[in-house]
Phi, psi and omega in degrees: 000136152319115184271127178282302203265107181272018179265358200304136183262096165315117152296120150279112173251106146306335206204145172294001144323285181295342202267307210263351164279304172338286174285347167310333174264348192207052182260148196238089185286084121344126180009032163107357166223170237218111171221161184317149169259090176274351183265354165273320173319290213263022130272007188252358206213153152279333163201187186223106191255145198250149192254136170325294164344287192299337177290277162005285188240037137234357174332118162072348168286140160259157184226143172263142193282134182295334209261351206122186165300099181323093171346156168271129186274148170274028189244124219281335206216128170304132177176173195245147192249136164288131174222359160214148173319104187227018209217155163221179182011092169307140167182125152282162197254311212190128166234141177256140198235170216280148166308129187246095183278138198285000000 
């Protein structure tokens, strides 16, 4: 996909530190835990990309928060969660199709 606004402004979350300043900033209390406020995140960040680094060393930890405990975040892959629309002319690239061993 195309990015129309390459200017669109990505949250880089690096380190657990940041994950935890992060939801300290934009929290959203639930049953006793403290999680992103994704519709307030996305007036400010079009997205949020969590860096391998930061998976690493928050997979399954909770941190605390102003608000309580950060839910332990769960995110298996570096990758960016999109929270607003930045893109055009949808197109495959490629489907790969699984090894069929002989």
């Amino acid at each position: 996909m195309r990015v129309t606004d390459p200017a669109a402004d990505v949250l880089d979350i690096h380190s657990a530190g940041t994950w935890a300043d992060f939801v300290g900033r934009y929290p959203l209390v639930h049953n006793g835990s403290v999680f992103p406020d994704w519709r307030k995140v996305a007036e400010d960040y079009a997205g949020a990309h969590m860096t391998l680094r930061a998976i690493v060393a928050t997979q399954g930890f909770r941190f605390p928060v102003g608000d309580g405990l950060a839910a332990a975040p769960y995110w298996d892959l570096e990758s960016v969660l999109w929270l607003r629309w930045h893109f055009s002319g949808l197109r495959l690239v490629e489907i790969t199709r699984p090894h069929d061993p002989e």
